[in-house]
Residue frames relative to the residue before (quaternion, step in Angstrom):
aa qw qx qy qz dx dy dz
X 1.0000 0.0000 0.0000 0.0000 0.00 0.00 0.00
X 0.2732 -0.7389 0.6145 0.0430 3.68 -1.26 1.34
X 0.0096 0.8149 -0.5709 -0.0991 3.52 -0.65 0.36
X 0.6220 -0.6315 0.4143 0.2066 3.35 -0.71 1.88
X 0.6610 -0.0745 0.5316 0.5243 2.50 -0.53 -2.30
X 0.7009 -0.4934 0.4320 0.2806 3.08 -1.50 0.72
X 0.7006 0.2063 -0.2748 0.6253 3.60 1.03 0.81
X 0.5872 0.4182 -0.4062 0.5616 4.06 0.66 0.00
X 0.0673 0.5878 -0.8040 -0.0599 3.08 -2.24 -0.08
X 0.2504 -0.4494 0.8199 0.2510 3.41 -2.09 0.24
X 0.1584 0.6776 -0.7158 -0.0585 2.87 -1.11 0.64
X 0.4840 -0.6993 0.4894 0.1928 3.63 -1.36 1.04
X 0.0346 0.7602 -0.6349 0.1332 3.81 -0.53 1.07
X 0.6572 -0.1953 -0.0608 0.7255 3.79 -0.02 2.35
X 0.8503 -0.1539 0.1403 0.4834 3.02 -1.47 -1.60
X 0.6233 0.6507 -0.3373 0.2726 3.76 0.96 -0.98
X 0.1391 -0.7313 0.6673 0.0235 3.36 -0.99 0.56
X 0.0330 0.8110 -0.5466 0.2060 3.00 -0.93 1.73
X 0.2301 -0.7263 0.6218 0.1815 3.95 -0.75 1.49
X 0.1964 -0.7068 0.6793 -0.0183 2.85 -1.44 1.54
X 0.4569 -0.7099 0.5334 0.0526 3.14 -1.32 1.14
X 0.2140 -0.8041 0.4640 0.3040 4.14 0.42 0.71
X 0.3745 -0.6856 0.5294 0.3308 3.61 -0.71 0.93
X 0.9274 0.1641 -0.1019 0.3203 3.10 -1.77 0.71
X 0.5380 0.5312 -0.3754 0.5361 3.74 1.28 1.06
X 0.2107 0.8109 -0.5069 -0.2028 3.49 -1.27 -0.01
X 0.2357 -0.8427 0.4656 0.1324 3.60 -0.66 0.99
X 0.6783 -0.4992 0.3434 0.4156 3.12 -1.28 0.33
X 0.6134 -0.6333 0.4123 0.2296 3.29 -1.02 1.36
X 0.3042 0.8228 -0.4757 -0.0643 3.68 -0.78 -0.06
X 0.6187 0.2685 -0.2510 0.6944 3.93 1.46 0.73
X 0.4767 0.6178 -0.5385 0.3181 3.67 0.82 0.45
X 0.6384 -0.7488 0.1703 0.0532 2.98 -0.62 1.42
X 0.7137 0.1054 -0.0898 0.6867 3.17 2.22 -0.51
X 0.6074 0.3569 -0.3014 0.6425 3.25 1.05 0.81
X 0.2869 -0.8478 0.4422 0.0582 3.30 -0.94 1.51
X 0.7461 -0.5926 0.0558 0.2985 3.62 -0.76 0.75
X 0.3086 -0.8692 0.3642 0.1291 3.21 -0.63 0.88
X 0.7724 -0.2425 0.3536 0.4686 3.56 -1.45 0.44
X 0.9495 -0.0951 -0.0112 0.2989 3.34 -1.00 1.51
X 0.3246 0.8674 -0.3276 0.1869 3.04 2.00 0.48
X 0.5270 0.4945 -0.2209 0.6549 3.53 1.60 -0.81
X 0.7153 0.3960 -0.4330 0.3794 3.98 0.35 -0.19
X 0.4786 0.6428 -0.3087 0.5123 3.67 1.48 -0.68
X 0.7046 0.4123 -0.3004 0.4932 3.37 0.23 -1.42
X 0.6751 0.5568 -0.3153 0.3672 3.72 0.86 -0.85
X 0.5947 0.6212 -0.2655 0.4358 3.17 0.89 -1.12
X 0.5002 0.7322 -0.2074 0.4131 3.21 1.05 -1.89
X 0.8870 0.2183 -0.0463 0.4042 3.02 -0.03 -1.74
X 0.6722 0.4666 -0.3809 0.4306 3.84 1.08 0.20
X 0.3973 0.7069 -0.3702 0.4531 2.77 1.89 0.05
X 0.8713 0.2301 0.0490 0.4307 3.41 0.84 -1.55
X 0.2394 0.8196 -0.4074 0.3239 3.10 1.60 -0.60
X 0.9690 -0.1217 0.0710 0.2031 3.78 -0.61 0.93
X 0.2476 0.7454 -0.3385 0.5181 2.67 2.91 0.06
X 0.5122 -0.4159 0.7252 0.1968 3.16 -1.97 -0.22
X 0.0151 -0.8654 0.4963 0.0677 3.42 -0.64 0.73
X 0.0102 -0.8372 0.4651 0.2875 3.48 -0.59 -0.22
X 0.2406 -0.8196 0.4719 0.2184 3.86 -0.87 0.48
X 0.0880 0.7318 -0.6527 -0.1754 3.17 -1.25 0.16
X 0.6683 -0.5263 0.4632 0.2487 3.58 -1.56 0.55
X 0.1929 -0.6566 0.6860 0.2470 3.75 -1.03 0.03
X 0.8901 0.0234 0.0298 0.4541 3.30 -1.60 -1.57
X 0.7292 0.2880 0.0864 0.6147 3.65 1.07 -2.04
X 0.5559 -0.6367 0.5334 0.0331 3.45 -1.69 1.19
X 0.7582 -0.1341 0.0165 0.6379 3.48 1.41 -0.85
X 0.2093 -0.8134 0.4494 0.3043 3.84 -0.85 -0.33
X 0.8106 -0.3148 -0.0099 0.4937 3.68 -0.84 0.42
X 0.6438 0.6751 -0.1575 0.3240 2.97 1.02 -0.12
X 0.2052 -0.8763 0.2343 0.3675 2.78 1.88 -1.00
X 0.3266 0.5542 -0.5983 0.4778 3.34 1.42 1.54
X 0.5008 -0.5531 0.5943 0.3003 2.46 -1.78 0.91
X 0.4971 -0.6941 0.5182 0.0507 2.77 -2.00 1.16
X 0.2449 0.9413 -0.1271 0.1944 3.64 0.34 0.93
X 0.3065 -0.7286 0.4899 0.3676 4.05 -0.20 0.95
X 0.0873 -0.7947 0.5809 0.1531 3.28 -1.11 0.26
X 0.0186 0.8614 -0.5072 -0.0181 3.07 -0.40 1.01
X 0.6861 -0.4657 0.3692 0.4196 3.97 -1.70 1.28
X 0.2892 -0.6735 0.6243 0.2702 3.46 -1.10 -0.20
X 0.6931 -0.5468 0.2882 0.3708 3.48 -0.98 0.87
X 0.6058 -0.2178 -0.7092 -0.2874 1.22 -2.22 0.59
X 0.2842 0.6992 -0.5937 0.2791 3.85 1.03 0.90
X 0.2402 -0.7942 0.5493 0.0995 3.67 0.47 -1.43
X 0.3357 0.8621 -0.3022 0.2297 3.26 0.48 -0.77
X 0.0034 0.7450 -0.6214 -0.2425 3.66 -0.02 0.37
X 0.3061 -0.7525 0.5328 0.2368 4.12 -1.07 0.68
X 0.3876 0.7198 -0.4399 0.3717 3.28 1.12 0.01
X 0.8895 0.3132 -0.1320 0.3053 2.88 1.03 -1.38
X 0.2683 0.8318 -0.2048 0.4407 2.87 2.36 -0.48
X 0.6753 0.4811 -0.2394 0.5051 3.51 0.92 -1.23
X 0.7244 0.2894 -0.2738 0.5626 3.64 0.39 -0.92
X 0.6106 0.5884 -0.4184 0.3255 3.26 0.47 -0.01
X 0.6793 0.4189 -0.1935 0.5706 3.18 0.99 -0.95
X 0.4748 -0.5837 0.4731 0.4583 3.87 1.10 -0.46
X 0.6145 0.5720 -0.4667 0.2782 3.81 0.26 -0.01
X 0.5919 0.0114 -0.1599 0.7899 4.16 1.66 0.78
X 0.5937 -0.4733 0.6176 0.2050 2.39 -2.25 0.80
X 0.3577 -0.4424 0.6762 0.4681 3.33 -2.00 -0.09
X 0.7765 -0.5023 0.3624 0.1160 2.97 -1.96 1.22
X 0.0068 -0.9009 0.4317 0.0434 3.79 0.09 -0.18
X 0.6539 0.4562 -0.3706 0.4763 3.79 0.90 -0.90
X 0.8324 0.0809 -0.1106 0.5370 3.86 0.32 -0.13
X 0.8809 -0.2352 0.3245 0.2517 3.24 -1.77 0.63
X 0.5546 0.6612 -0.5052 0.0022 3.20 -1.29 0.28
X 0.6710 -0.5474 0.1938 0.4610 3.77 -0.75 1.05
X 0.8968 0.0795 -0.1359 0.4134 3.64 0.69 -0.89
X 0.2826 -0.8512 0.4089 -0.1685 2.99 0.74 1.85
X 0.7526 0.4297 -0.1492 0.4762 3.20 0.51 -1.55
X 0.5595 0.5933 -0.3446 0.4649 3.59 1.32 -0.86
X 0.7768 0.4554 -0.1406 0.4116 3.15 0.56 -1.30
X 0.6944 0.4234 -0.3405 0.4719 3.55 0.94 0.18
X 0.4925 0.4897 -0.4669 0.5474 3.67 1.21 -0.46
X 0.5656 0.5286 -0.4854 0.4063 3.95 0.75 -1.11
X 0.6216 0.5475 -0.3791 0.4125 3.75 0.45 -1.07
X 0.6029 0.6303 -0.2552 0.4172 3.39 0.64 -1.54
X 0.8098 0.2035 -0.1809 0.5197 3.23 0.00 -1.22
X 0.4239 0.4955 -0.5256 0.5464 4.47 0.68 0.57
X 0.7343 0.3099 -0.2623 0.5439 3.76 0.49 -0.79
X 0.6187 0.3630 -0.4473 0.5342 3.51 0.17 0.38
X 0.8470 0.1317 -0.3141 0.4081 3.39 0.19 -0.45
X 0.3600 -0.7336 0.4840 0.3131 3.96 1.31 0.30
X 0.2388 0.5916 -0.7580 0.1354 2.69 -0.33 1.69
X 0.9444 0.1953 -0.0913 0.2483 3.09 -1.43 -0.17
X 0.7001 0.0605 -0.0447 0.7101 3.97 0.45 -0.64
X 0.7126 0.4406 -0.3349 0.4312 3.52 0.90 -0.09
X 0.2971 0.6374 -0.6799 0.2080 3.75 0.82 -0.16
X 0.9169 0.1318 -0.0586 0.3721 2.91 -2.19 0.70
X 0.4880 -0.5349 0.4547 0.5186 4.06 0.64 0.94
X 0.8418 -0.2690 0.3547 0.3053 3.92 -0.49 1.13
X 0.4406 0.6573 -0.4364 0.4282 3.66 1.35 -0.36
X 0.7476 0.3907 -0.3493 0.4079 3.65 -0.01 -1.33
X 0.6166 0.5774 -0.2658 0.4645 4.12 1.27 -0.15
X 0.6977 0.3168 -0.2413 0.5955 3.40 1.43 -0.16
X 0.4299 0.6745 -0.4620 0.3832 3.73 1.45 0.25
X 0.7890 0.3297 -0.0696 0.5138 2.64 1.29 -1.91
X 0.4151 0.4993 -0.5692 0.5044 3.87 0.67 0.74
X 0.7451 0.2955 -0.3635 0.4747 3.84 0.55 -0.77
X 0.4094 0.7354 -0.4254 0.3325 3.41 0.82 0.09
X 0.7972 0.3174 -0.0874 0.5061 2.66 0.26 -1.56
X 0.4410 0.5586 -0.4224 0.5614 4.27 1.04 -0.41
X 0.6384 0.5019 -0.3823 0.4409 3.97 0.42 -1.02
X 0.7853 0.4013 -0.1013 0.4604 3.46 0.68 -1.38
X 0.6176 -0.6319 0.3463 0.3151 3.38 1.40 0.75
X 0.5874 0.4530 -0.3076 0.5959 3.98 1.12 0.20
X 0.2105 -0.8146 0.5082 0.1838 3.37 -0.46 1.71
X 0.2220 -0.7425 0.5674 0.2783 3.82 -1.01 0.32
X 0.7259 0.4055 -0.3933 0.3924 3.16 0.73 0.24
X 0.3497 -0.5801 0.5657 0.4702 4.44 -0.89 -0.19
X 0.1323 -0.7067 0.6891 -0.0901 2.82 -1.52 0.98
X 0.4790 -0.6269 0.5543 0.2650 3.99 -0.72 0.39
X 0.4055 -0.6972 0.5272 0.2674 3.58 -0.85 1.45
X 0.8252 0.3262 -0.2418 0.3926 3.16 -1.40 0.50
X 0.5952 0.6425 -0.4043 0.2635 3.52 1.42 -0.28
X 0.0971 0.6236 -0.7493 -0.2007 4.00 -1.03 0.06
X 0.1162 0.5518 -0.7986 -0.2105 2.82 -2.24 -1.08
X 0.8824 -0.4088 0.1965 0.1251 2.03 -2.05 1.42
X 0.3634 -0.6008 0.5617 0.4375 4.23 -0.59 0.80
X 0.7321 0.2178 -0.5166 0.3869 2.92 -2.09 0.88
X 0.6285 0.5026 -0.3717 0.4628 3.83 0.69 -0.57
X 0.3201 -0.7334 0.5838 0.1375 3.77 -1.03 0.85
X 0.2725 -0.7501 0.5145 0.3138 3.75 -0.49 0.51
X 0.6448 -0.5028 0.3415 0.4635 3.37 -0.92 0.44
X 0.4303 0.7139 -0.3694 0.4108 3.86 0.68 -1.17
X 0.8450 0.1354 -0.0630 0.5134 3.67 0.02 -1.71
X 0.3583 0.7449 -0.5486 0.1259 3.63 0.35 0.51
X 0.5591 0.7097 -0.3154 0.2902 3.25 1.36 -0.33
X 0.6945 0.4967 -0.1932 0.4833 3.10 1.67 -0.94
X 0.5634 0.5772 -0.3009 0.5088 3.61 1.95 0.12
X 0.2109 0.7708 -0.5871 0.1295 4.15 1.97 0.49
X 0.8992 0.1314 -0.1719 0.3804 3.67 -1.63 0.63
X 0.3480 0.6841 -0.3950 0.5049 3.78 1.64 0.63
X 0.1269 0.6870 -0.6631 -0.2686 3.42 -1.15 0.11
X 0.1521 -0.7148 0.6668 -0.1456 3.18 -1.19 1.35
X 0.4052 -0.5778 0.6904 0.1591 3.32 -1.61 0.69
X 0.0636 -0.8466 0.4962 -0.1818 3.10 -1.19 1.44
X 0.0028 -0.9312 0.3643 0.0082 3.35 -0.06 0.93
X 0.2017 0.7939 -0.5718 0.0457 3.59 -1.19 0.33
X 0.5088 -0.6189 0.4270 0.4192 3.70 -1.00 -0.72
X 0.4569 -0.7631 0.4046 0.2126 3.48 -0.40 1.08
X 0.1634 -0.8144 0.5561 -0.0289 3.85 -0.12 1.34
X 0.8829 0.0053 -0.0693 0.4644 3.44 0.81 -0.30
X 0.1022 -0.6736 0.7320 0.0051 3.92 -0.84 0.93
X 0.0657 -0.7524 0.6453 -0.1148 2.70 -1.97 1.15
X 0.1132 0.6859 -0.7157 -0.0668 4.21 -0.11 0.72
X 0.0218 -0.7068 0.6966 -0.1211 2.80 -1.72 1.54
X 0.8491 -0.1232 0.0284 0.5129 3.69 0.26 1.20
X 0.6475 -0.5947 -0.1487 0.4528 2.58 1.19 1.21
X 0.5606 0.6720 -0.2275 0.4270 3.03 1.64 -0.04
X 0.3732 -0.8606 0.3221 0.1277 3.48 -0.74 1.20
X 0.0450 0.9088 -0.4031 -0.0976 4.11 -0.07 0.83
X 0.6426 -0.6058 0.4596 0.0938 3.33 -1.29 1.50
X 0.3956 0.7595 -0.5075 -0.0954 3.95 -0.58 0.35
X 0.4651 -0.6613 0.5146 0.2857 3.35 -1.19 0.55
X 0.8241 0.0868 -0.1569 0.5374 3.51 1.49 -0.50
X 0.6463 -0.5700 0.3642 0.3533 3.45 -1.03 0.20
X 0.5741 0.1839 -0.3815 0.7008 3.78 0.98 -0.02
X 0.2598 -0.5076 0.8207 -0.0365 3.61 -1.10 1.74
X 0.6969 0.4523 -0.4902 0.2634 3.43 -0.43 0.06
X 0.7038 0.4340 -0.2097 0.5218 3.55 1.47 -0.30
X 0.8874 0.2215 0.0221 0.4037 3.29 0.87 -0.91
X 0.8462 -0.2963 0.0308 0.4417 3.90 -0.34 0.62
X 0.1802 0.7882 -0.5850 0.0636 3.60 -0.14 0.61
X 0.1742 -0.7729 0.6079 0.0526 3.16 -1.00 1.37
X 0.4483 -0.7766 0.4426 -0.0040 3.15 -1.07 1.84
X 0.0658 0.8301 -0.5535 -0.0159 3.64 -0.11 0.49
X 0.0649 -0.9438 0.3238 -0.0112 4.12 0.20 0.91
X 0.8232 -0.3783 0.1093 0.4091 3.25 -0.64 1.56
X 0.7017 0.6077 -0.2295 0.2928 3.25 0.34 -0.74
X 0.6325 0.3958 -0.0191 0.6656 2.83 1.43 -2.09
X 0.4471 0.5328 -0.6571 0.2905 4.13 0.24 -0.69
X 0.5438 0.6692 -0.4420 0.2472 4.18 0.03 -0.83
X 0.7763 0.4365 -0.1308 0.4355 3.51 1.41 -1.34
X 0.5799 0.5773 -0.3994 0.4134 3.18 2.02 -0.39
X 0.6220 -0.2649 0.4486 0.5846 3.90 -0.84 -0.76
X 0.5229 -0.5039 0.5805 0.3683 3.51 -2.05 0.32
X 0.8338 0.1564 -0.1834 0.4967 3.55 -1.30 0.81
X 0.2427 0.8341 -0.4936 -0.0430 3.29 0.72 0.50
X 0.2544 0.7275 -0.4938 0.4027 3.68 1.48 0.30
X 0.6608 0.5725 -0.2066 0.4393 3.51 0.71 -1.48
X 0.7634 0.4617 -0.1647 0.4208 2.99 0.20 -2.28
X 0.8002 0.1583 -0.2602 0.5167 4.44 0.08 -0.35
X 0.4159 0.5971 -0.6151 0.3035 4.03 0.93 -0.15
X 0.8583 0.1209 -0.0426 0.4969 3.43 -1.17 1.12
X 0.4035 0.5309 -0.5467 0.5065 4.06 1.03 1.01
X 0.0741 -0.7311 0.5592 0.3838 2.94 -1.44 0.28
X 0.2941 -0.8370 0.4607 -0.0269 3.69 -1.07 1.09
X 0.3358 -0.6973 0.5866 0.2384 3.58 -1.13 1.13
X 0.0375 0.7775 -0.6263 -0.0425 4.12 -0.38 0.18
X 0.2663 -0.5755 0.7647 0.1143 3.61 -0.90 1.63
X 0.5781 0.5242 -0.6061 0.1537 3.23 -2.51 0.97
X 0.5152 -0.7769 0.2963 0.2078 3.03 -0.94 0.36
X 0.1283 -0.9513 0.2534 0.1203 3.34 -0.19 0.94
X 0.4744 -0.6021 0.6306 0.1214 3.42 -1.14 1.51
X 0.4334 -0.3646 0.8149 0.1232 2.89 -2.54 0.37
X 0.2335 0.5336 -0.8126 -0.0214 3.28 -1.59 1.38
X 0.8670 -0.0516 -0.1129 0.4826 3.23 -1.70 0.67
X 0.8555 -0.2357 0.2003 0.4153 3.71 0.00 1.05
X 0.7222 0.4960 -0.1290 0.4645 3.32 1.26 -0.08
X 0.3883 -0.6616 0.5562 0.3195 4.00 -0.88 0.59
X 0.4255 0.7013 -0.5714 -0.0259 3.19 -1.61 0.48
X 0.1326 -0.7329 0.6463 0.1657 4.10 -0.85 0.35
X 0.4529 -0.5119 0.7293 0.0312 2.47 -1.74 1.49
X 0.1483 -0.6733 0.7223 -0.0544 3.37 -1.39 1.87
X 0.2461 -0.6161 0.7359 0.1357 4.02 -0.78 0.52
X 0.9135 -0.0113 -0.0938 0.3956 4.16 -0.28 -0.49
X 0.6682 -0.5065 0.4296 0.3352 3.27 -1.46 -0.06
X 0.2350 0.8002 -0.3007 0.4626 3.11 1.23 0.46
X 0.7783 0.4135 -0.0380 0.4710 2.92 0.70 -1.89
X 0.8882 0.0277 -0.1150 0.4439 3.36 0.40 -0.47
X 0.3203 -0.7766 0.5416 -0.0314 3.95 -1.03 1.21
X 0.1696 0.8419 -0.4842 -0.1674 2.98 -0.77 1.05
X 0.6639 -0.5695 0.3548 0.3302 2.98 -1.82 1.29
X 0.8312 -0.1981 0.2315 0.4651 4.04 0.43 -0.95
């Protein structure tokens, strides 16, 4: 057994070697080919691997068999008499996230597991998510971005890119990027600047207020790029500002 990343494995079955993908986790990136390493990315993989490291394993499938990629898509779970499922172990302990862009059967499991890592700061959570934005400006100070950014991009001083909003919590600031991903979930509409919304700025716009915005407004800003004035909070480990009018946010092109 190989252990990617704090979500991957090779695992050997007879002669075949095969990289499984754990269903319904995500860890901190650290060999991902267009996206540079993240916060605790070498502890995950560690964990990962002391977790499994020379164990027996057993797998079982969920919704899908493999993903675009063509890992297989899988719970692993310890063999007896430990048992364990490590999937969940990880988010449990705080070293991945429960999963969120797609389905999966034990979904709900896997987010209380989060829940209770952010209450007790473990891992990506030490210190409410603080000790994770030390070491993003760290490593910016020292000239090594931790976040992806778009070559060639500026904006304008006084404007915040979307990227560093985290370091701007209980600020209101204007903040700009190109929207890559919209989302109405219960009636409420959400804003991203990146495709894993679970990590990075998501501007909230909420049922109430959608009336003041344009019709379809999914349509109307998917793929604008936009300044948005507000102030931005931490919910569940995460940036986002809640705009109420059109007012609030402009787009540039």
């Amino acid at each position: 057994m190989e252990v990617v990343d704090g979500d991957t494995l090779r695992v050997r079955s007879g002669r075949e070697v095969r990289t499984v993908r754990l269903i319904g986790i995500d860890a901190p990136e650290r060999s991902h080919p267009s996206k540079p390493e993240e916060y605790l990315a070498d502890e995950a993989a560690g964990r990962l691997e002391s977790l499994c490291d020379g164990k027996t394993v057993r797998m079982e499938d969920d919704r899908e068999d493999t993903d675009r990629h063509g890992r297989l898509l899988r719970y692993v779970f310890l063999s007896s008499p430990d048992g364990r499922l490590v999937n969940l172990e990880m988010v449990r302990q705080g070293y991945a996230r429960a999963y969120r862009r797609f389905p999966f059967s034990r979904q709900a499991e896997f987010q209380e597991a989060e829940e209770e890592a952010r209450r007790k700061g473990n891992g990506v959570w030490r210190e409410g998510g603080m000790a994770e934005r030390r070491w993003m400006a760290e490593r910016r100070a020292s000239g090594v971005d931790a976040t992806p950014r778009p070559a060639g991009r500026s904006v304008p001083a006084g404007i915040v890119p979307w990227e560093e909003a985290h370091g701007h919590v209980g600020r209101e600031v204007v903040v700009e990027g190109t929207l890559v991903r919209t989302r109405r979930a219960k009636g409420i509409l959400y804003l991203n600047f990146h495709p894993d919304w679970n990590k990075y700025l998501t501007v909230v716009i909420r049922g109430k207020d959608l009336q003041r915005f344009p019709k379809d407004a999914e349509r109307f800003y998917k793929g604008k790029t936009v300044r948005v004035r507000g102030k931005i909070a931490m919910y569940k480990g995460r940036p986002e500002m809640v705009i109420r009018n059109t007012e609030a946010i402009t787009i540039v092109r």
